[in-house]
NUPA-822409 format. One record per residue (C-alpha): residue number from 1; x, y negated, z negated. Coordinates in steps of 0.1 Angstrom, whole numbers, plus 5000, padded with zeros to 4 digits. Each point is the difference from the previous one (the first is absolute). Example, Ala and Ser with C-alpha at 12.3 -4.5 7.8 and 13.67 -1.06 7.14 Angstrom:
BEGIN
1_5123_5045_4922
2_5014_4966_5007
! end
This chain:
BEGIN
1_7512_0206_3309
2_5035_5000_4984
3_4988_5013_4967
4_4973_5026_5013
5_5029_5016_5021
6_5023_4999_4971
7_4972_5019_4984
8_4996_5024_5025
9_5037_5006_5002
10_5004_5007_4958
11_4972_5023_5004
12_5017_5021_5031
13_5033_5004_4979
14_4986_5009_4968
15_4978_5028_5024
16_5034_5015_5014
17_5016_4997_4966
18_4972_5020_4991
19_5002_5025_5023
20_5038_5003_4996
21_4995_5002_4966
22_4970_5024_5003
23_5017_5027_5019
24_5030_5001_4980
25_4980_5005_4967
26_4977_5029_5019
27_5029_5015_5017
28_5013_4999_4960
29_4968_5017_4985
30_5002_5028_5028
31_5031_5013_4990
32_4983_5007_4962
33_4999_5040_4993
34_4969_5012_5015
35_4995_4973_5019
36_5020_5010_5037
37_4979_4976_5022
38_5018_4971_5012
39_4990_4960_4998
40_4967_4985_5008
41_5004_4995_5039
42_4958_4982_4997
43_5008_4977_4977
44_5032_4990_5012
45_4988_4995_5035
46_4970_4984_4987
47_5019_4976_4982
48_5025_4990_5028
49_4972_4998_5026
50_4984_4972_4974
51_5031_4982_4999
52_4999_5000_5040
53_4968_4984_5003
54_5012_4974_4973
55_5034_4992_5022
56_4971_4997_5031
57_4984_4973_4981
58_5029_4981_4987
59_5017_5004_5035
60_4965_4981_5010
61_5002_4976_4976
62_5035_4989_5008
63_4991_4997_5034
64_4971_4983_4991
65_5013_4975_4976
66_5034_4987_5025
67_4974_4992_5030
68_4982_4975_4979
69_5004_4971_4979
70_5005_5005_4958
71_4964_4998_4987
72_4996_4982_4964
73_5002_5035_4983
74_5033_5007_5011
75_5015_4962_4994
76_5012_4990_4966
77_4999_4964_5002
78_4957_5007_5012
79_4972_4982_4984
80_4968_5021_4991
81_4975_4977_5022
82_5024_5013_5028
83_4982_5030_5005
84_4970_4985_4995
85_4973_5000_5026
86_4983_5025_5022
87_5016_5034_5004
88_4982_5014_5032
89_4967_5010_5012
90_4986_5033_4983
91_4963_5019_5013
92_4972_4993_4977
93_4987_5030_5012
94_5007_5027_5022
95_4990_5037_5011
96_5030_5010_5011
97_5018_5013_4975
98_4972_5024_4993
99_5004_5012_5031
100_5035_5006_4998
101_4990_5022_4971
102_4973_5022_5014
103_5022_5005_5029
104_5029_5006_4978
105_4974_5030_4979
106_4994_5012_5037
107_5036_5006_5010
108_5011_5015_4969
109_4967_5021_5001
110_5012_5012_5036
111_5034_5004_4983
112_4992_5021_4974
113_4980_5025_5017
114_5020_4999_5026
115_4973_4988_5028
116_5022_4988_5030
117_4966_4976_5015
118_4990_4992_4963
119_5036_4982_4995
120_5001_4987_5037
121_4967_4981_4989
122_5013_4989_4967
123_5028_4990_5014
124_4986_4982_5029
125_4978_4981_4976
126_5028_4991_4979
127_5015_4980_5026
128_4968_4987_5011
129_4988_4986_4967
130_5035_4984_4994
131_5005_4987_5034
132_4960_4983_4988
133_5016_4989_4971
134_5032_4981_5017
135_4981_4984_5025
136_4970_4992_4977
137_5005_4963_5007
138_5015_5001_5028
139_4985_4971_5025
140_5020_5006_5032
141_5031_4973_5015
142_4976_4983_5017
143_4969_4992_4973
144_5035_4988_4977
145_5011_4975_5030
146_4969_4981_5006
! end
């Protein structure tokens, strides 16, 4: 997790460098004859919300990666059979996420033209299809005790 947060973290900075940099050269161009408007508040605020949701993540990651043990990826003196072996337990199949996406068509249909019980229903599927989608395999405590 140590390099993905580092990642994470590089990319955040360079987005508020960015930014920084972004409004200073459009506050720069407004000040042009002819041109009295002042810098690019959209882009600037697009750019620093980016860079938020990049610190999320890498404040996640960092979290993340102290509460458990180094894996082979993050460990110099690792082997390559290391991380070897199986990786987890993915769906060969499910219906789920197509759901998610008709529901998802529904609410932004009910969004769009502005139908109040059209987005309640879109929404309310929304949570229904991924609440079907988290518990997919679930089995219960008791079937995973006996």
């Amino acid at each position: 997790m140590r390099s993905e947060y580092r990642l994470f973290g590089l990319l955040s900075a360079f987005l508020f460098v960015a930014a920084t940099v972004y409004w200073f050269w459009t506050k720069g161009a407004a000040n042009t004859p002819g041109n009295a408007a002042g810098p690019d508040w959209i882009g600037t605020t697009a750019l620093v919300i980016s860079g938020l949701l990049c610190l999320m993540v890498t404040a996640s990651l960092f979290i993340v990666s102290r509460r458990i043990d180094l894996r082979p990826e993050d460990r110099a003196d690792a082997d390559m059979t290391e991380g070897a072996g199986e990786v987890g337990f993915f769906s060969p199949g499910s219906y789920w996420p197509f759901g998610i996406a008709v529901a998802g068509v529904v609410a932004g249909l009910g969004l769009v033209y502005w139908q109040a019980w059209l987005l309640a229903i879109g929404l309310i599927a929304v949570l229904v299809a991924a609440g079907g989608l988290l518990f997919e395999y679930y089995t219960g405590s008791r079937r995973a005790a006996e």
